[in-house]
KOLPAMAR-718004 format. One record per residue: residue number from 1; x, y, z of N, C-alpha, C, CB in turn. Coordinates in pm, 1 decimal. Glycine has a CB too. Layout:
N
     k       n.c1       n.c2       n.c3      ca.c1      ca.c2      ca.c3       c.c1       c.c2       c.c3      cb.c1      cb.c2      cb.c3
   NUM          X          Y          Z          X          Y          Z          X          Y          Z          X          Y          Z
...
//
This chain:
166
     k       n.c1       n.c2       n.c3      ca.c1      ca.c2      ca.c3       c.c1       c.c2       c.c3      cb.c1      cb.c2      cb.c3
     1    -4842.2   -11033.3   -17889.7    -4790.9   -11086.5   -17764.8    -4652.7   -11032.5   -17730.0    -4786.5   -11236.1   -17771.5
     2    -4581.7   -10934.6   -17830.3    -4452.7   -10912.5   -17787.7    -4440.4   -10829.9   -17679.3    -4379.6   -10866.2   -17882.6
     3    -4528.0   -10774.7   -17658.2    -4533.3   -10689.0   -17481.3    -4568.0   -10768.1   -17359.9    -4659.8   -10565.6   -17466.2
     4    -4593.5   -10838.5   -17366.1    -4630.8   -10951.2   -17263.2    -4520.3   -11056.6   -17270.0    -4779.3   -11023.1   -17296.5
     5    -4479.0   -11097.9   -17355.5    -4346.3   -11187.3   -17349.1    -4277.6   -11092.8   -17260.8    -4258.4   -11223.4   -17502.0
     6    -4246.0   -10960.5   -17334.9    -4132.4   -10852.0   -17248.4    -4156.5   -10902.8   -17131.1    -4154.5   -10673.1   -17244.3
     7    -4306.7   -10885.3   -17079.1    -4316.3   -10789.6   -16956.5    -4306.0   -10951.9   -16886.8    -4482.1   -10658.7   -16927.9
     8    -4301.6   -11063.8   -16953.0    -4262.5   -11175.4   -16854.3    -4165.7   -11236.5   -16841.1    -4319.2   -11258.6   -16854.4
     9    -4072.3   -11170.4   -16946.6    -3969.4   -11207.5   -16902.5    -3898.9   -11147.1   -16781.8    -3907.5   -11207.0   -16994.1
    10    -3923.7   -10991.9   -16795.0    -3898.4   -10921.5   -16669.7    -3927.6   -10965.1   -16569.9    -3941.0   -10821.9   -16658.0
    11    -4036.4   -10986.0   -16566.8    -4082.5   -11095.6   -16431.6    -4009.4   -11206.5   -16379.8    -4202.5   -11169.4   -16459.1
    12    -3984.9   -11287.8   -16489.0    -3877.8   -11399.5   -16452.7    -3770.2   -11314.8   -16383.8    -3812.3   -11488.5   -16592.3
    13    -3688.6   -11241.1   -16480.1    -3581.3   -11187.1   -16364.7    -3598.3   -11125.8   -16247.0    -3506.9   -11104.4   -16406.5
    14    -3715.7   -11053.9   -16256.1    -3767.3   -11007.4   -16098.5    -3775.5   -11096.9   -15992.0    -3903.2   -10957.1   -16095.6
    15    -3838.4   -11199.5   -16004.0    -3866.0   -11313.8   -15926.2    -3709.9   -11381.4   -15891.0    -3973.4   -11418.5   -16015.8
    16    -3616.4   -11403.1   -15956.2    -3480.0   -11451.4   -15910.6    -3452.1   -11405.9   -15817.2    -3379.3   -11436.6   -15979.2
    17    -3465.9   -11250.5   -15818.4    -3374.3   -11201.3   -15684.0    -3501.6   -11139.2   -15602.6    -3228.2   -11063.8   -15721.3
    18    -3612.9   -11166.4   -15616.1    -3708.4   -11111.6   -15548.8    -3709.7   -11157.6   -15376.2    -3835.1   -11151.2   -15630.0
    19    -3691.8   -11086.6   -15249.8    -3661.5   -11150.9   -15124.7    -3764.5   -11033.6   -15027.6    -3466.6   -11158.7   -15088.2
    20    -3874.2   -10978.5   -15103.7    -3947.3   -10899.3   -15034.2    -4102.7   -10972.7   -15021.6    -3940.2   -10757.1   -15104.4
    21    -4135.2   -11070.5   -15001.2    -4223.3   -11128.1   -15023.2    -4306.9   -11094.3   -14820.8    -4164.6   -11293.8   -15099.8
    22    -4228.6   -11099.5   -14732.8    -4277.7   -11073.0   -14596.9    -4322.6   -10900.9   -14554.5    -4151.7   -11127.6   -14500.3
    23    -4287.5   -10842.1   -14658.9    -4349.2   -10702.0   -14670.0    -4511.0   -10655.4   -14548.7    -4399.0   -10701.7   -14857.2
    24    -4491.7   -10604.9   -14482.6    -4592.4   -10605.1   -14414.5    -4723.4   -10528.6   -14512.1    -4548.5   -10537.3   -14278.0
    25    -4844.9   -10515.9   -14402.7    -4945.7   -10498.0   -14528.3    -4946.7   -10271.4   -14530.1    -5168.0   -10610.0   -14465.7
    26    -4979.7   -10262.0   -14410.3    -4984.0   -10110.6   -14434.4    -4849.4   -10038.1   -14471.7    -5036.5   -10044.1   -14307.6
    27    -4872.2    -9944.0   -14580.9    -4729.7    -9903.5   -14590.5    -4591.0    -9875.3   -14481.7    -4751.1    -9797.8   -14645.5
    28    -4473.6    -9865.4   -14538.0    -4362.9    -9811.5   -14436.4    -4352.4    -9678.3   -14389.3    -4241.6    -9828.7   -14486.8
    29    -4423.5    -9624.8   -14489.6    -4442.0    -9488.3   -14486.3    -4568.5    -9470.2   -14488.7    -4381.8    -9417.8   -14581.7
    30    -4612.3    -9315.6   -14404.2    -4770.7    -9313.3   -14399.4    -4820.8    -9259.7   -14523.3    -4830.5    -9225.2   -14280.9
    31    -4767.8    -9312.4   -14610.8    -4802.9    -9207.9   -14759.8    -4927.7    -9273.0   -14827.4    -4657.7    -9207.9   -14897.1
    32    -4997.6    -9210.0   -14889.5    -5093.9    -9232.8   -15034.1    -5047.9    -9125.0   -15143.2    -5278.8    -9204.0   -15002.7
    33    -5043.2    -9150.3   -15254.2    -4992.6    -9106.5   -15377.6    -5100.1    -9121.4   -15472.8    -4870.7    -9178.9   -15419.2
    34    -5180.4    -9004.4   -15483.4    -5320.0    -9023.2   -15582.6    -5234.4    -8921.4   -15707.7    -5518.1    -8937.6   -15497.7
    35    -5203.5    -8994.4   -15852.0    -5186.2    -8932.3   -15959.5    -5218.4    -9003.2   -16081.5    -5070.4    -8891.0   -15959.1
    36    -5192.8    -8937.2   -16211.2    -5240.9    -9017.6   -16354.8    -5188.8    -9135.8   -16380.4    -5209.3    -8948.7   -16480.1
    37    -5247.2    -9166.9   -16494.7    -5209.7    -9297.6   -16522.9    -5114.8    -9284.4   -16656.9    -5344.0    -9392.8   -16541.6
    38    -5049.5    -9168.3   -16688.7    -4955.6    -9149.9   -16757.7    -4809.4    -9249.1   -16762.9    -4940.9    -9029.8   -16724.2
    39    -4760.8    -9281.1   -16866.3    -4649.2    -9371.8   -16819.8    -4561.8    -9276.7   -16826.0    -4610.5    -9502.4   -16898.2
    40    -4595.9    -9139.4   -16840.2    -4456.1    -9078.3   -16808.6    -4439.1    -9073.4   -16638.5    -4445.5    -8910.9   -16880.7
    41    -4543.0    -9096.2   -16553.4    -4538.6    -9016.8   -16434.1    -4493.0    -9169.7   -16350.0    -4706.1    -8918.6   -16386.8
    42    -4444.5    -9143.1   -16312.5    -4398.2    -9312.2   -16190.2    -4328.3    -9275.1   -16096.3    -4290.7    -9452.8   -16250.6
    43    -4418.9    -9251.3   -15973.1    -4395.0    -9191.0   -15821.1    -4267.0    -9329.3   -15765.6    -4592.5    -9187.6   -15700.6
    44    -4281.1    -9382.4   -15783.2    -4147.8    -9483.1   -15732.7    -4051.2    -9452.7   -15756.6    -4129.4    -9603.8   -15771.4
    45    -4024.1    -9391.3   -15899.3    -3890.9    -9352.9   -15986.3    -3855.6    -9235.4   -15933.0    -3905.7    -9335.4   -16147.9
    46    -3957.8    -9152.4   -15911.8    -3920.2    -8973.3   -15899.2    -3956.9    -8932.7   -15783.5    -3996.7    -8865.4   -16001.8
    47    -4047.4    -9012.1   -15699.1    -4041.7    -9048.7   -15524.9    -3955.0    -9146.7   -15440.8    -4166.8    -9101.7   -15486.7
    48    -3842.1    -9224.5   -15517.9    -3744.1    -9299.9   -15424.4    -3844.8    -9436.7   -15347.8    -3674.7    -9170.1   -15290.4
    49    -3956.0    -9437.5   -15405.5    -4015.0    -9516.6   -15325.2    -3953.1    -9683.4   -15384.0    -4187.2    -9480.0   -15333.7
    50    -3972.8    -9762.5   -15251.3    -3999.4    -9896.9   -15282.1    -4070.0   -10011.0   -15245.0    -3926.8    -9929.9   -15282.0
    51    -4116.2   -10171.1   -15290.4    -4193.5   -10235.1   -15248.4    -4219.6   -10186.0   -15095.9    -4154.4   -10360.2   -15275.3
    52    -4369.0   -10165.1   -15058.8    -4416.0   -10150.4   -14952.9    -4424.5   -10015.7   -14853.5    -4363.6   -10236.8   -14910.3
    53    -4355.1    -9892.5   -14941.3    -4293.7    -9799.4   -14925.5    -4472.5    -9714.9   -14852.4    -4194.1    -9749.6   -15083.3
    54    -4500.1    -9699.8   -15033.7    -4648.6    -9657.2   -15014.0    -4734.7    -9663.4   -15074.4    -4672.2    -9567.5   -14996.9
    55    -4870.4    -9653.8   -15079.0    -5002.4    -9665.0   -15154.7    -4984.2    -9559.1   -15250.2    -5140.2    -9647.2   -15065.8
    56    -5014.2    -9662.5   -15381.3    -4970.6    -9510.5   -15500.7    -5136.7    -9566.0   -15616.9    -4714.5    -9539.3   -15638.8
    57    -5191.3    -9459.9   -15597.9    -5371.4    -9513.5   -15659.9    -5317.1    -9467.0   -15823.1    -5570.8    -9378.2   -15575.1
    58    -5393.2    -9478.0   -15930.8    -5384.5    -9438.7   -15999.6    -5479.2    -9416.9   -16108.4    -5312.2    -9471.7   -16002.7
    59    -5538.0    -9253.3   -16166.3    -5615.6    -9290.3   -16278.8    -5638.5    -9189.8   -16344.9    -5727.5    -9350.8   -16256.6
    60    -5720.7    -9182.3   -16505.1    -5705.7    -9093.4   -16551.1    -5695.0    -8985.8   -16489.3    -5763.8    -9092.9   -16614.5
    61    -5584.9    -8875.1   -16483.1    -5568.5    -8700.0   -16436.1    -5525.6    -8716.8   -16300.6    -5725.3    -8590.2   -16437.2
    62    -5540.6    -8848.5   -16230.3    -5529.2    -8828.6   -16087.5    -5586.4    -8777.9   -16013.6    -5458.2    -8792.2   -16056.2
    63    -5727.8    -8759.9   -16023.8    -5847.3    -8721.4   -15966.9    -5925.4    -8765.8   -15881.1    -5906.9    -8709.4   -16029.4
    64    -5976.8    -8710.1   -15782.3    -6027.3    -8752.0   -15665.1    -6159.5    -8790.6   -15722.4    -6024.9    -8647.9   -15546.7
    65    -6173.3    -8870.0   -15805.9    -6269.5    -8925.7   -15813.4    -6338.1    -9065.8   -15725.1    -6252.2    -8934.0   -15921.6
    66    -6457.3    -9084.3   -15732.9    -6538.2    -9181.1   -15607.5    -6456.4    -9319.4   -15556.1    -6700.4    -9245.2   -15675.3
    67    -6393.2    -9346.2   -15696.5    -6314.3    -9479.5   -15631.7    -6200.3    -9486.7   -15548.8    -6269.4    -9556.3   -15724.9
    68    -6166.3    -9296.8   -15624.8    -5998.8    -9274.4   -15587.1    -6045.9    -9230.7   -15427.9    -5889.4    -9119.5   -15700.5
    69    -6129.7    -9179.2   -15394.0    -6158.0    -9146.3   -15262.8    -6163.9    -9288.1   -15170.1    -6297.1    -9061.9   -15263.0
    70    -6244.9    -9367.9   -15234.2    -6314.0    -9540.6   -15154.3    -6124.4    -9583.7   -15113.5    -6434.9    -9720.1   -15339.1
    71    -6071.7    -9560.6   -15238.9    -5915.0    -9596.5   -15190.0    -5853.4    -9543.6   -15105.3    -5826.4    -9585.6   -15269.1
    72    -5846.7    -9401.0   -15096.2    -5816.4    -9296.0   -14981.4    -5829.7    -9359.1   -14868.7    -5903.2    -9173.4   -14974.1
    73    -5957.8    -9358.5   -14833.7    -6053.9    -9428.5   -14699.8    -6013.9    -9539.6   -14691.8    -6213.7    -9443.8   -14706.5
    74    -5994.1    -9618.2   -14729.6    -5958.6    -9736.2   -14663.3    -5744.6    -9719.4   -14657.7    -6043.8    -9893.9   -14779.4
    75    -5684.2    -9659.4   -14702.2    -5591.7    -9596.5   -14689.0    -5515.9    -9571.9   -14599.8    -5610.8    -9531.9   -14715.4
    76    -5613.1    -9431.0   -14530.0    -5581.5    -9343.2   -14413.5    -5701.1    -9447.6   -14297.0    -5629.4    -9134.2   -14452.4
    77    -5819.8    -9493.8   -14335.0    -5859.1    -9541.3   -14204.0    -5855.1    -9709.4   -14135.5    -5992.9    -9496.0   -14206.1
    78    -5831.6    -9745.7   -14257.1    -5730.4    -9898.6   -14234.8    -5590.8    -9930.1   -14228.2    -5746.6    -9982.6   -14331.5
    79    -5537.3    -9852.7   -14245.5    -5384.2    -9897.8   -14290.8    -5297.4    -9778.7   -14256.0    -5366.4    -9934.0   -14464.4
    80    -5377.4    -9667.5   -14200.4    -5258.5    -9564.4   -14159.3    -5194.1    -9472.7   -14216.2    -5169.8    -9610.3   -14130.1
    81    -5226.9    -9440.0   -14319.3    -5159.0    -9340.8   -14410.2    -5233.1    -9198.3   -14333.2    -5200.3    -9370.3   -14602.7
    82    -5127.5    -9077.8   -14340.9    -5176.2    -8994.6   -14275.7    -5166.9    -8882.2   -14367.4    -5121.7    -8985.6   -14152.8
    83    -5020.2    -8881.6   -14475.1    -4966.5    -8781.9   -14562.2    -5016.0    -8847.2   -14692.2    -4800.7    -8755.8   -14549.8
    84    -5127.8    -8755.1   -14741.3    -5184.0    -8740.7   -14933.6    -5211.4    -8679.1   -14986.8    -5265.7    -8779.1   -14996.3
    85    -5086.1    -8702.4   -15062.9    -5004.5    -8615.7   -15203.9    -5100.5    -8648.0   -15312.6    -4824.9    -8679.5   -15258.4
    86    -5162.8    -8539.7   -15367.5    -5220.1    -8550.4   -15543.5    -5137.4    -8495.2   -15602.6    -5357.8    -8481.6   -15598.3
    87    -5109.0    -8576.1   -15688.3    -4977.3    -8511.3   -15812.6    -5052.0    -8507.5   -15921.6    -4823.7    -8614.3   -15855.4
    88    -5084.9    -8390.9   -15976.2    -5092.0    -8361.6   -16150.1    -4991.8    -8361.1   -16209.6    -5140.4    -8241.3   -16199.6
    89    -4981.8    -8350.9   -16353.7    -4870.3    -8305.1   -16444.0    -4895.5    -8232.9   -16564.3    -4799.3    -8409.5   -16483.8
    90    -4770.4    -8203.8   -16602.5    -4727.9    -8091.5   -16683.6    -4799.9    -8188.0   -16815.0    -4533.2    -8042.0   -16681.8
    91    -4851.1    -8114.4   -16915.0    -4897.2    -8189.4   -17059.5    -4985.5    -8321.0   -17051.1    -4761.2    -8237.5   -17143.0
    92    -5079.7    -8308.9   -16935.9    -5163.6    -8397.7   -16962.3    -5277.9    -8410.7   -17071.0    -5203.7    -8405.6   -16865.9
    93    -5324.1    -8524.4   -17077.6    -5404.9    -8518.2   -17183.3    -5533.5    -8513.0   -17171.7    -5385.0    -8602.2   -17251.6
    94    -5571.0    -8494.7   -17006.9    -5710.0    -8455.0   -16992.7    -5714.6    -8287.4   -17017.2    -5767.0    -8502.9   -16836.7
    95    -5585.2    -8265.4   -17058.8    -5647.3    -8052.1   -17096.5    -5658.9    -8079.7   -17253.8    -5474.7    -7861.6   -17057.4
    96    -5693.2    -8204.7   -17334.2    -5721.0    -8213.3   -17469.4    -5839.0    -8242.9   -17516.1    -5652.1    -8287.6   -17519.7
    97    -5970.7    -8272.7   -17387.9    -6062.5    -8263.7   -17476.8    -6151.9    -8256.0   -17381.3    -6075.3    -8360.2   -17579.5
    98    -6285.7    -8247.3   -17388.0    -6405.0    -8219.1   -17344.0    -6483.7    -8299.2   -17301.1    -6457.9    -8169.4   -17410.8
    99    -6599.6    -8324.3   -17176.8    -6656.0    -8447.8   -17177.0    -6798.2    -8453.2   -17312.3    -6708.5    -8470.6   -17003.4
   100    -6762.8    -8354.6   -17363.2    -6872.5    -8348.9   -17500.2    -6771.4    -8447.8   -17606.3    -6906.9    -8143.6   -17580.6
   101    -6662.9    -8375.0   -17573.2    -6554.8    -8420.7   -17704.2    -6586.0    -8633.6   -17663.7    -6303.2    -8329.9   -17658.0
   102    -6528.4    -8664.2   -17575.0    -6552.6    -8797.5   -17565.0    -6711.2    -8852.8   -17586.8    -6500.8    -8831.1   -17432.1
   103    -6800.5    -8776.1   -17521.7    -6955.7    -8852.0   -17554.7    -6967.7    -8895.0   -17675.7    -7082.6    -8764.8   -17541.7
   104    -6932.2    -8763.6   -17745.4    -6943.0    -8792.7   -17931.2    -6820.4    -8867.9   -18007.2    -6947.0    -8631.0   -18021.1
   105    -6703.1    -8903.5   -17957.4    -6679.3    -8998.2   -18007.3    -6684.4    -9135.8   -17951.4    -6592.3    -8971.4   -18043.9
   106    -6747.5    -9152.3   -17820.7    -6769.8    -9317.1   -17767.5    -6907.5    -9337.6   -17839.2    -6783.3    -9347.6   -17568.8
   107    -6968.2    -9237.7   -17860.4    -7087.6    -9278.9   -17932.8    -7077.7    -9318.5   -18068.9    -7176.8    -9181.9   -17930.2
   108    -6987.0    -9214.8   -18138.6    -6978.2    -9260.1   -18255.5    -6910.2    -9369.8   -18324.3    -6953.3    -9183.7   -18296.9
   109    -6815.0    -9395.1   -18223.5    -6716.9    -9545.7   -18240.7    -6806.6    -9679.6   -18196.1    -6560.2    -9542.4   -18119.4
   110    -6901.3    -9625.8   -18069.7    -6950.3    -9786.2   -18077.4    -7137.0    -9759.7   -18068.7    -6870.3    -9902.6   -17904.4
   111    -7209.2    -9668.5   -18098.7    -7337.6    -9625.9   -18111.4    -7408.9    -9649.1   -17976.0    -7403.9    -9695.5   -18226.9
   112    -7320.6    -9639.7   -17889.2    -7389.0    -9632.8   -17749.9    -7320.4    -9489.1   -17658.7    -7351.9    -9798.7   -17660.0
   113    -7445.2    -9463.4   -17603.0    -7428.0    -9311.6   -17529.0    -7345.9    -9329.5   -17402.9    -7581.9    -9238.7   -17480.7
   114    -7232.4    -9269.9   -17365.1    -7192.8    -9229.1   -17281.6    -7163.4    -9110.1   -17189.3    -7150.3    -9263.2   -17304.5
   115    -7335.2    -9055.1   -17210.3    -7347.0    -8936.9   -17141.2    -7332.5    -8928.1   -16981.5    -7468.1    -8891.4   -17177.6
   116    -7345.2    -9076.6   -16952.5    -7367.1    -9069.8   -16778.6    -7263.5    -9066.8   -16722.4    -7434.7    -9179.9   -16705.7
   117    -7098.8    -9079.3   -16810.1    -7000.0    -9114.4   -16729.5    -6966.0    -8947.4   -16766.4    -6891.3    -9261.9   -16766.9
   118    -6910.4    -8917.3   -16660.8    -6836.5    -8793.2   -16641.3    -6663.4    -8792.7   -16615.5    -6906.7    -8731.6   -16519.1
   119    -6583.3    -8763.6   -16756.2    -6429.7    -8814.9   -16768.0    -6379.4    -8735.5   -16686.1    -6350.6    -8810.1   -16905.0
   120    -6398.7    -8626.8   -16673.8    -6347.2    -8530.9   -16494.3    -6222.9    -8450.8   -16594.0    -6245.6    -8679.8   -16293.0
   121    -6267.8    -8405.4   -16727.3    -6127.2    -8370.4   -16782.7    -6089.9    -8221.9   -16717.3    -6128.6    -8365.1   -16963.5
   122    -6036.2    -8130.0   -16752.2    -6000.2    -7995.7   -16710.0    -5926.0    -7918.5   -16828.2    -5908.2    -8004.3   -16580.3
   123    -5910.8    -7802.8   -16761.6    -5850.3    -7717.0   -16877.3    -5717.6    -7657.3   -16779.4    -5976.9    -7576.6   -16950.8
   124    -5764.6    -7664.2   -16698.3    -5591.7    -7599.5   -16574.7    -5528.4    -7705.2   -16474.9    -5641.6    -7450.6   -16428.1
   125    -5477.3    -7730.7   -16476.4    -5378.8    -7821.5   -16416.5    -5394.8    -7778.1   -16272.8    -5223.0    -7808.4   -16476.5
   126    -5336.4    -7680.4   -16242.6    -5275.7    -7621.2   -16096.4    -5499.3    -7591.0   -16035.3    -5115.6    -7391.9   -16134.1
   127    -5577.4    -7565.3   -16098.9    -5683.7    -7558.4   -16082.8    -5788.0    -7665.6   -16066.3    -5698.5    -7496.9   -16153.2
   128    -5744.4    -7783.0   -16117.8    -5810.5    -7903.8   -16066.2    -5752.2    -8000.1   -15963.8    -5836.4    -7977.2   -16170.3
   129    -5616.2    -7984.0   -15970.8    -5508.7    -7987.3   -15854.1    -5599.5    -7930.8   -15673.6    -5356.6    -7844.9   -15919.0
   130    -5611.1    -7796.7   -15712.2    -5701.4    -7742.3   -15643.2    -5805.4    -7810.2   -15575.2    -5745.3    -7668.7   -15709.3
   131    -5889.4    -7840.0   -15687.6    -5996.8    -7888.5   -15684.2    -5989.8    -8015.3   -15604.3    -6041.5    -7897.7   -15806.8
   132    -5919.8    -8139.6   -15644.1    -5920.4    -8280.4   -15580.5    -5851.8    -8270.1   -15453.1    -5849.4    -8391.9   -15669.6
   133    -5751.7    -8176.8   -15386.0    -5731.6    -8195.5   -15294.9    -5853.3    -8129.3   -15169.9    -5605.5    -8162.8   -15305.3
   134    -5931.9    -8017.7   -15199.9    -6065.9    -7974.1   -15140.5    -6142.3    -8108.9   -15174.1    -6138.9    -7823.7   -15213.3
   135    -6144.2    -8181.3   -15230.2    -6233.3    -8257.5   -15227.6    -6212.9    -8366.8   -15129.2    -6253.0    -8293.1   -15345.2
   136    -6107.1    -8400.9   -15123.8    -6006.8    -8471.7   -15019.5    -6040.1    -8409.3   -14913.1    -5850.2    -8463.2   -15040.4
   137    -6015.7    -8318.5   -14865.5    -6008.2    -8256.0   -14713.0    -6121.7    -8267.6   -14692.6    -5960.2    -8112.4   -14678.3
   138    -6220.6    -8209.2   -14778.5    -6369.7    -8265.5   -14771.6    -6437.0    -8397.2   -14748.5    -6415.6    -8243.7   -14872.5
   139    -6421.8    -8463.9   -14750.7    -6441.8    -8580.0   -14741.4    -6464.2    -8608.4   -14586.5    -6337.9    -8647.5   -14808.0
   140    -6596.5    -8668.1   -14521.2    -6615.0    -8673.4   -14382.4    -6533.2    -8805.0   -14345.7    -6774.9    -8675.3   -14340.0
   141    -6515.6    -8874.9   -14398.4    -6418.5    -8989.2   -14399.5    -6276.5    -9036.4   -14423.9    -6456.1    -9041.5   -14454.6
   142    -6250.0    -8898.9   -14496.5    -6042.1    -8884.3   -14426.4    -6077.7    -8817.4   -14326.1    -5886.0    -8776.2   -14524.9
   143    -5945.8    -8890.5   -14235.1    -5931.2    -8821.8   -14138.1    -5869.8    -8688.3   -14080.5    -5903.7    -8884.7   -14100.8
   144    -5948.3    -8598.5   -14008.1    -5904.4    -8513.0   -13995.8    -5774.5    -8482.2   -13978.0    -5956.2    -8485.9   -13941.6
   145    -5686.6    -8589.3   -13921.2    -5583.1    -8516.6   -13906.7    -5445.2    -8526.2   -14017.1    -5552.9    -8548.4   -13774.7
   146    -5521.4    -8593.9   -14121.0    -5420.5    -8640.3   -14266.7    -5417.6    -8490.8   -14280.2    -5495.3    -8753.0   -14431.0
   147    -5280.9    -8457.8   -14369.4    -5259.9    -8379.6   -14430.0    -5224.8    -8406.7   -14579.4    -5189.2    -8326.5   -14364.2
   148    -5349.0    -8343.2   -14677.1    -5362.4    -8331.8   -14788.5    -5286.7    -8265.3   -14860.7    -5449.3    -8306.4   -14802.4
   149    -5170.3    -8248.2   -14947.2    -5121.4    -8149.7   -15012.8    -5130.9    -8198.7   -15174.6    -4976.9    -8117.1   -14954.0
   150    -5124.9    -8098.3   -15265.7    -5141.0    -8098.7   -15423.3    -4962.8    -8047.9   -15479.0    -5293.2    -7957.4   -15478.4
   151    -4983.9    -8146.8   -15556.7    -4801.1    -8107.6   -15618.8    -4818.6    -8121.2   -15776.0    -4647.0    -8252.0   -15558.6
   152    -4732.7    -8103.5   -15845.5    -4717.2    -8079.7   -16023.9    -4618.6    -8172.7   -16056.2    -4660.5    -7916.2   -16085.8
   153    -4629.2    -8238.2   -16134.6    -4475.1    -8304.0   -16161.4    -4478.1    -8287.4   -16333.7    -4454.6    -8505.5   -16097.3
   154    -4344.7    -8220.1   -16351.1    -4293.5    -8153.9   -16462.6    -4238.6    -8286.6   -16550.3    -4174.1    -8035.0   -16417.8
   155    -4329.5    -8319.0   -16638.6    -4272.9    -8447.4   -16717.5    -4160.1    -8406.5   -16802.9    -4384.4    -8518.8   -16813.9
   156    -4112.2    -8284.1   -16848.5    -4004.0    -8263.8   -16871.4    -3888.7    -8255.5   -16800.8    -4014.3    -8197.0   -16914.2
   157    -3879.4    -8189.5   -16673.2    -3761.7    -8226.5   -16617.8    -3749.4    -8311.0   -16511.9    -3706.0    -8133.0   -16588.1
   158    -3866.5    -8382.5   -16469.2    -3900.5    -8449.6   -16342.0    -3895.1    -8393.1   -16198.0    -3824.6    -8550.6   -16338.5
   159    -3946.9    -8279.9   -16193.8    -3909.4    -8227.3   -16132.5    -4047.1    -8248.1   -16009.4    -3858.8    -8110.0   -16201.9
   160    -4111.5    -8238.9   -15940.4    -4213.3    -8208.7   -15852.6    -4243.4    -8095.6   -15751.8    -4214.8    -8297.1   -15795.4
   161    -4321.2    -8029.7   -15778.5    -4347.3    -7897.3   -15702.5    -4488.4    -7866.7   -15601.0    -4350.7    -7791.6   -15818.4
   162    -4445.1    -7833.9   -15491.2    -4547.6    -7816.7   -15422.7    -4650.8    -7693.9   -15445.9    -4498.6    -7818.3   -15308.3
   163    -4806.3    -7699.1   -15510.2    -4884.1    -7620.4   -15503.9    -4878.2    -7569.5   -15382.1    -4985.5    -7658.7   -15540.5
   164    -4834.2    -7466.6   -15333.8    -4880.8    -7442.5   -15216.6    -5075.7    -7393.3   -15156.0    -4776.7    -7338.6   -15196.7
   165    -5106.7    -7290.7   -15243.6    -5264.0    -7291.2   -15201.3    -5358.6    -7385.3   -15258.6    -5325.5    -7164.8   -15232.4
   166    -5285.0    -7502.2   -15275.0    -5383.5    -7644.3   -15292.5    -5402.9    -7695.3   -15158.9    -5313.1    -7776.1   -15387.9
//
């Protein structure tokens, strides 16, 4: 429980001075922020963002995967977001293994097959980067006139860089 005490006590102090509670619902900014679920990566910290700022999705690799899209869409066609940023990063840990590598060990840790799920891992960063933002633009349900861009964020120096032919 000692991470959860932490994380409530933080809370307690959050809540003292907390005075953002009338936050409207669509962001302040027309942003969506699709990236990993790394705790090195935190678009608030290294994007200036704050409560209500913008929609920041998050999940393994930061991949335009089906849910991360269902989020997109309701995003850009409920709530107005027009600018979405996919951020990869530097030393992720989906360039460490294979969706063979995981089948055989979810199988072997709990004797049930997990051939049907597909972990979306990669071996190039700047190349699946690629990839999720075409998949994005693709999509008959963002709207055409969002602009999709793919960026890198350097967990060593924090730095963020625009792919440009993403």
């Amino acid at each position: 429980m000692g991470s959860y005490d932490a994380m409530l006590d933080a809370n307690a102090r959050f809540v003292e001075g907390f005075d953002q509670g009338d936050a409207q619902l669509p962001p302040n900014r027309p942003v969506a922020v699709l990236t990993c679920i790394d705790a090195r990566v935190v678009p608030p910290l290294f994007l200036g963002l704050g409560i209500g700022d913008a929609h920041v999705l998050r999940n393994a690799g930061g991949r335009a995967s089906d849910d991360a899209l269902r989020s997109l869409i309701i995003s850009s066609q409920l709530l107005g977001t027009r600018q979405l940023m996919v951020i990869h990063h530097t030393d992720c840990g989906m360039l460490t293994f294979t969706n063979e590598d995981a089948w055989t060990m979810l199988e072997d840790a709990t004797g049930t097959s997990a051939r049907d799920i597909d972990f979306l891992p990669f071996s190039d960063v700047e190349a699946s980067l690629r990839e999720d933002v075409r998949t994005i633009r693709d999509n008959p349900f963002i709207p055409k006139d969002a602009e999709v861009t793919g960026w890198v964020y350097d967990v060593r120096t924090g730095r963020v860089t625009q792919v440009e032919d993403a």
